[in-house]
NUROZA-138714 format. One line per field, with one value per residue: x, y, z of N, C-alpha, C in turn; residue number from 1. Coordinates in Angstrom, 2 decimals, decimal comma. Each point is the difference from the previous one (the first is absolute). Layout:
REM NUROZA-138714
n.east <- (X;...) $
n.north <- (Y;...) $
n.up <- (Z;...) $
ca.east <- (X;...) $
ca.north <- (Y;...) $
ca.up <- (Z;...) $
c.east <- (X;...) $
c.north <- (Y;...) $
c.up <- (Z;...) $
k <- (NUM;...) $
REM end
This chain:
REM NUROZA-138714
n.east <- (0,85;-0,32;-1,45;-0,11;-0,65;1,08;0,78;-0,12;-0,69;1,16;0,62;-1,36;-0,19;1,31;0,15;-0,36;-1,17;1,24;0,54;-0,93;0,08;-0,28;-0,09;0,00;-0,59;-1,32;-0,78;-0,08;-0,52;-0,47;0,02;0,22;-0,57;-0,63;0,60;-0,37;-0,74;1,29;-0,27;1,21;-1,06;-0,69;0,77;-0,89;-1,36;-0,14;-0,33;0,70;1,08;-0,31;-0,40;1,22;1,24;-0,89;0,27;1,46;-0,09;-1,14;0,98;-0,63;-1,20;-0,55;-0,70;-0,90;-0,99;-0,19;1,21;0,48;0,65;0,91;0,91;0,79;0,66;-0,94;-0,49;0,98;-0,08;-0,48;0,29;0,70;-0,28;-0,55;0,68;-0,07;-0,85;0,26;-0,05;1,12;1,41;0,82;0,60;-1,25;-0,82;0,65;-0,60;-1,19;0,54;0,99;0,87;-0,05;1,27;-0,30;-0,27;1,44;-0,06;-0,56;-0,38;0,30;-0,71;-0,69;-0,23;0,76;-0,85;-0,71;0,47;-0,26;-0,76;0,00;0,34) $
n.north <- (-1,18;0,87;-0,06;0,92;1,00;-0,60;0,37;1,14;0,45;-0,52;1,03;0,91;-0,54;-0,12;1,04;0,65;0,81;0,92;0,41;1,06;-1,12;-0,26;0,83;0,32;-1,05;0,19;1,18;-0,97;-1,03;1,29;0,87;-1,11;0,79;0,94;-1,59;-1,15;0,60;-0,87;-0,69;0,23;1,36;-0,77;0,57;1,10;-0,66;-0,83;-0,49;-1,20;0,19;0,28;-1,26;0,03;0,46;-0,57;-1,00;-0,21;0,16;-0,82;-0,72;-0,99;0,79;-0,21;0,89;-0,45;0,32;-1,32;0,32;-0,33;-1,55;0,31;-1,80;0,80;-1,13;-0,59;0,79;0,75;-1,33;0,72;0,88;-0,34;-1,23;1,00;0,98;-0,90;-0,23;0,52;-0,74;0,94;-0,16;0,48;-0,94;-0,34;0,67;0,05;-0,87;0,99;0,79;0,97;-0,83;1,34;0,12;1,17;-1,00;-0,26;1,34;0,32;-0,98;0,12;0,98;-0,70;-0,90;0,80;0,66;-1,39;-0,52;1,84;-0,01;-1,95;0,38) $
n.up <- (0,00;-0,40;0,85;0,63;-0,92;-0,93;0,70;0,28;-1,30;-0,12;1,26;-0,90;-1,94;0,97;1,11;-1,26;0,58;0,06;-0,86;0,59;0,31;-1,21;-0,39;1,34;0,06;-1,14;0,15;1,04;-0,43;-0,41;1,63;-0,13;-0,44;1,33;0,13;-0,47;-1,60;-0,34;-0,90;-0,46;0,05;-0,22;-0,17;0,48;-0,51;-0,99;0,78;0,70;0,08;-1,82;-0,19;0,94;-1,08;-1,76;1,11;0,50;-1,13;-0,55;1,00;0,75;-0,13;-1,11;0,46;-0,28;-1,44;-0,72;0,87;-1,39;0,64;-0,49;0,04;0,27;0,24;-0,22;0,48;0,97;0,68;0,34;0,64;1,28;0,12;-0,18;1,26;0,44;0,36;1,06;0,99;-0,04;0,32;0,85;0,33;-0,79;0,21;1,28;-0,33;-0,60;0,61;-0,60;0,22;-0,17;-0,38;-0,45;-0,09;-0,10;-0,70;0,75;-0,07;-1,42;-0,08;0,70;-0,60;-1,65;0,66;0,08;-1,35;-0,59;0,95;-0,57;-0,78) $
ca.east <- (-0,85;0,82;-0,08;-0,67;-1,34;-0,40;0,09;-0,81;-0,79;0,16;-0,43;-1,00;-0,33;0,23;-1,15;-1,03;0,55;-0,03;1,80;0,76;0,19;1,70;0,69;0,58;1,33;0,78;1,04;0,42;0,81;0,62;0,90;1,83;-0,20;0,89;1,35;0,73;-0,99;-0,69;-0,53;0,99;-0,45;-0,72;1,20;0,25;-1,30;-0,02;0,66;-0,73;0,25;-1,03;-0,87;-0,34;0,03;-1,82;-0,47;-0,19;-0,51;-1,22;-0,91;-0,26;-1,29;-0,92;-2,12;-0,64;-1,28;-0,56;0,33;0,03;1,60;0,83;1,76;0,47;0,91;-0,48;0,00;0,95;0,20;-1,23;0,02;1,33;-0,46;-0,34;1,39;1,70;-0,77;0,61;0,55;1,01;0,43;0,99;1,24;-0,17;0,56;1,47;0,63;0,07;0,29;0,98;1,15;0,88;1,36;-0,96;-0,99;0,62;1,31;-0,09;0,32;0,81;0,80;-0,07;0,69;1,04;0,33;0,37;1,61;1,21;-0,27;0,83;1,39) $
ca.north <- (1,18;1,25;1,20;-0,51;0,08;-1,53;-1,29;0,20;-0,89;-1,24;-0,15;0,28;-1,06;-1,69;0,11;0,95;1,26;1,16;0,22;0,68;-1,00;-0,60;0,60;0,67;-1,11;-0,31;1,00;-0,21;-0,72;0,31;0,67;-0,20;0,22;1,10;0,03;-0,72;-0,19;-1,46;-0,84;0,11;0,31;-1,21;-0,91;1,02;-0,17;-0,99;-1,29;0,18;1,68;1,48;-0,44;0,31;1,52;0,48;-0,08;1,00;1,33;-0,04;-0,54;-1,53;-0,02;1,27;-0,58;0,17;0,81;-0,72;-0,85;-1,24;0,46;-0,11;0,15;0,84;-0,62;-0,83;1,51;-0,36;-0,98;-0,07;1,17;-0,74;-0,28;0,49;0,27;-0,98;-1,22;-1,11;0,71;0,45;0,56;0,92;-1,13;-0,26;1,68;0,26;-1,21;0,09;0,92;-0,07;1,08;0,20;0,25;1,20;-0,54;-0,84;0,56;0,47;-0,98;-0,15;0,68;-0,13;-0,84;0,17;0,61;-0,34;-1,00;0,65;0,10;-0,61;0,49) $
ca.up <- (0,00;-0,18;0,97;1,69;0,06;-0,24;1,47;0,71;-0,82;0,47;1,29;0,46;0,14;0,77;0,74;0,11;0,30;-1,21;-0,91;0,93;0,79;-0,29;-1,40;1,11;0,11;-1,32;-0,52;0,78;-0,59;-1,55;0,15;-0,66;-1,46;-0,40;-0,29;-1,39;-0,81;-0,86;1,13;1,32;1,08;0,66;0,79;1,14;0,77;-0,25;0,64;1,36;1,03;-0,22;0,77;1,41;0,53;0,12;1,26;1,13;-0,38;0,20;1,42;-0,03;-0,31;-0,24;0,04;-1,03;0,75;0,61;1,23;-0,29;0,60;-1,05;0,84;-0,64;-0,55;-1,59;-1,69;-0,73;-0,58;-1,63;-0,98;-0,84;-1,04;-1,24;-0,76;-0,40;-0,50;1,43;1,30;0,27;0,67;-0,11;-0,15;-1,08;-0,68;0,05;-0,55;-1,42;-0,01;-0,29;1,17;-0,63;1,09;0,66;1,09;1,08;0,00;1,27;0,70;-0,49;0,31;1,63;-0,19;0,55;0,94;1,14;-0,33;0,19;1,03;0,37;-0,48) $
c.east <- (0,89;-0,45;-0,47;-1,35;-0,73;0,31;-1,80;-1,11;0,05;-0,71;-1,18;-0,27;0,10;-0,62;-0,90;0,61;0,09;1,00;0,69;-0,43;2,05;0,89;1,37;1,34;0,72;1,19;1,71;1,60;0,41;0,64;1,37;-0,34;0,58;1,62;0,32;-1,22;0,02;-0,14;1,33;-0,51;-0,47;1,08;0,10;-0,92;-0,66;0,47;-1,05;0,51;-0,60;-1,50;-0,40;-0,07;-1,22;-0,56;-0,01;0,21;-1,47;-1,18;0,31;-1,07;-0,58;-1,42;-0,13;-1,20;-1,14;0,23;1,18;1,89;0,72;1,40;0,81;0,92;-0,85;0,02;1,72;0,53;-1,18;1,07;2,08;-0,63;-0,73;1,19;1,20;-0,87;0,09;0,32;1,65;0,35;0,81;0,95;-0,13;1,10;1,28;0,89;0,37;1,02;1,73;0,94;1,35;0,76;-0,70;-0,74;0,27;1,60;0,03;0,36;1,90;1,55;0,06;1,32;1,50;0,47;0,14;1,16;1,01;-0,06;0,72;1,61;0,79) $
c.north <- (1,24;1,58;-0,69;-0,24;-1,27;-1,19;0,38;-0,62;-1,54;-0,94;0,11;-1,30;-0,84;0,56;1,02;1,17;1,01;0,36;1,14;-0,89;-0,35;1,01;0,83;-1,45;-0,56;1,06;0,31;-0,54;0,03;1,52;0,31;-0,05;1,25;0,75;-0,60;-0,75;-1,43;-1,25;-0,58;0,60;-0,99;-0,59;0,26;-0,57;-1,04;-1,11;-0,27;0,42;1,08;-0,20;-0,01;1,34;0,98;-0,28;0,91;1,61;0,43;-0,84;-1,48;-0,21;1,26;-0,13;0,65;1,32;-1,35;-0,72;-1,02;1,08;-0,70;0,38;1,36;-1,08;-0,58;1,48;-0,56;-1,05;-0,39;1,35;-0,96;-1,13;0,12;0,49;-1,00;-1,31;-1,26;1,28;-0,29;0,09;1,13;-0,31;-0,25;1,50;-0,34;-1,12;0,60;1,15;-0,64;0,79;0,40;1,15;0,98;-0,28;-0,53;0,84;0,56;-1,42;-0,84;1,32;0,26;-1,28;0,32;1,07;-0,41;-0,88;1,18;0,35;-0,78;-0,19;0,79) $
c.up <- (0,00;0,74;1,12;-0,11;-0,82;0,82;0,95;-0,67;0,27;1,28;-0,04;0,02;0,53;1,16;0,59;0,11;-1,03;-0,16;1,48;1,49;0,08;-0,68;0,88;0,06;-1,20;-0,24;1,22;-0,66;-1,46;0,08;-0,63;-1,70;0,02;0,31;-0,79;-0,52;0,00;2,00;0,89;1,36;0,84;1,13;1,12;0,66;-0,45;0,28;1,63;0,89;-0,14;0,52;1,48;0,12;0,31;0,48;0,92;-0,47;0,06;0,36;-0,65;-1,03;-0,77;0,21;-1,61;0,70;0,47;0,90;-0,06;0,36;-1,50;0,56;-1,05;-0,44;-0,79;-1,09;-0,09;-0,63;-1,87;-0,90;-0,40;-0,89;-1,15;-1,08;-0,07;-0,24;1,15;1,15;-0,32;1,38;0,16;-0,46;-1,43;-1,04;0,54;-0,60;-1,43;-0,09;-0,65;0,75;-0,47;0,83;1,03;1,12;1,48;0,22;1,87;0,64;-0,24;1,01;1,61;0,03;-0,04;1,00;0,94;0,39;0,63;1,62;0,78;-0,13;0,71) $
k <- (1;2;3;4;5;6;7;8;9;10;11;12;13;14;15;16;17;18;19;20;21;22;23;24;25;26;27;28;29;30;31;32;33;34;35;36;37;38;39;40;41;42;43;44;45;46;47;48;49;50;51;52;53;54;55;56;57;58;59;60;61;62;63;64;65;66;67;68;69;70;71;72;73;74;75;76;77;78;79;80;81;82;83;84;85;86;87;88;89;90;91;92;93;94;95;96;97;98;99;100;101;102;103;104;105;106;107;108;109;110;111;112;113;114;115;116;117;118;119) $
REM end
C-alpha cells in the first residue's frame, strides 16, 4: 500500500469503525517518508519493534465509537504486513544493511588508541 489513508481503509474493513479511527497510527508509521521517499524508509518502523513502539506511543488499545476495543498492535501488525508482505523484524533490516568502512571507523579507532596507550 502506498498512503496511510489506504491502510486505514483496510482496518475499517477488518474491524469497523472509520479511516480517522486508525489513520493517526498508519500515518505513524509512514513518518519516515519524510526523510527518505523510496521504501528504504520502512526500515525505521516497519518491523516488530516499530510495532511495540506504536504501542507504547498510542496506548495498548483503541475504542472505537461503537464500543468495540481494537489491540493497537494488530493495526500495526496489519498496516507491516501489507507493506513487506510478513511480520519483519529489526534484525531482519540490520541483517540487510551493508557495512561499509564509515560505519565502524569510531570503533576501529578506539581500538588503536587503545594498543598506543599500551605501549
Amino acid at each position: 500500500m502506498s498512503h496511510p489513508h489506504h491502510h486505514a481503509i483496510s482496518s475499517v474493513k477488518k474491524w469497523g469503525g472509520t479511516v480517522e479511527d486508525y489513520i493517526a497510527i498508519h500515518s505513524w508509521f509512514d513518518e519516515s517518508k519524510s526523510h527518505f521517499g523510496d521504501f528504504r524508509h520502512r526500515a525505521l518502523r516497519h518491523h516488530t519493534q516499530g510495532i511495540f513502539e506504536c504501542e507504547r506511543t498510542f496506548g495498548v488499545s483503541i475504542t472505537l465509537e461503537n464500543g468495540r476495543v481494537i489491540p493497537v498492535r494488530w493495526i500495526g501488525e496489519q498496516h507491516v504486513i501489507e507493506d513487506m508482505g510478513r511480520l519483519v523484524s529489526l534484525s531482519d533490516w540490520l541483517d540487510a544493511i551493508k557495512p561499509e568502512e564509515w560505519m565502524d571507523r569510531y570503533t576501529r579507532k578506539l581500538a588503536i588508541e587503545f594498543k598506543e596507550e599500551e605501549v
